[in-house]
N, C-alpha and C positions, 0 to 999 in steps of 0.2 A: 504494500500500500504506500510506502514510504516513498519507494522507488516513482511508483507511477506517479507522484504528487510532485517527485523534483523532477521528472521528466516532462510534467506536463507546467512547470514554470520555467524550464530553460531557458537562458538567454545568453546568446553566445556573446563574450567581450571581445569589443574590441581592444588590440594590442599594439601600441603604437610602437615600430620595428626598433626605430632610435633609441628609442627610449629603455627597448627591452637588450637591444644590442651594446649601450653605456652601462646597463645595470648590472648585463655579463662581464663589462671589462674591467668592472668594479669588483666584484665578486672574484673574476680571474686574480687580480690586483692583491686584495688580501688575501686570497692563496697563496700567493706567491711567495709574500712576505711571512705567512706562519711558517712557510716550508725552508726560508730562507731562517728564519730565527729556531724553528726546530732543526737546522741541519741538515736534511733531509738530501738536499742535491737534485741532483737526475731522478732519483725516486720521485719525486713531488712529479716530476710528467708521468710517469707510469700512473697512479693514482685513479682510479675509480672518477673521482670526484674531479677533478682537472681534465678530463676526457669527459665528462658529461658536458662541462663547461668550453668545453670549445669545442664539441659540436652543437650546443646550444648557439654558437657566437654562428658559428657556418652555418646553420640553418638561420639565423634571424635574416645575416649578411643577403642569403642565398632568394630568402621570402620579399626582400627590399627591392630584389634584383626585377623580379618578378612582378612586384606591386607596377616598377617604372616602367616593364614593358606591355603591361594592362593599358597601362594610359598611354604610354605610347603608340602603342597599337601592333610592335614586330617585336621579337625577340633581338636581344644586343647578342655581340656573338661574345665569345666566351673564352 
């Protein structure tokens, strides 16, 4: 019942790409430096969490890319 009640209030956000792609280089940014001040090195890219986050950065980059060629009306080449 619960289910069908948030299903049937959905509303999809929008996500404004810059804004979500500054938030990741922020997020990257203090990773960077906990892994700089734990020591960590080269480990700190292997990282679970560091690989989510820059594919999250690739996808937003990639989504923006996309938004421009909507409006544009062609695909940019690549």
């Amino acid at each position: 019942m619960l289910e069908q009640e948030l299903e049937s209030n959905f509303q999809p956000v929008k996500i404004d790409l810059k804004e979500y792609a500054l938030a990741l280089e922020h997020i990257e940014s203090l990773f960077n430096r906990l892994c700089c001040q734990k020591k960590l090195g080269e480990q700190c890219k292997d990282c679970a969490l560091m690989s989510a986050v820059v594919a999250l950065k690739e996808f937003a980059k990639n989504e923006e890319v996309r938004a421009v060629e909507r409006n544009l009306g062609f695909n940019l080449p690549r």
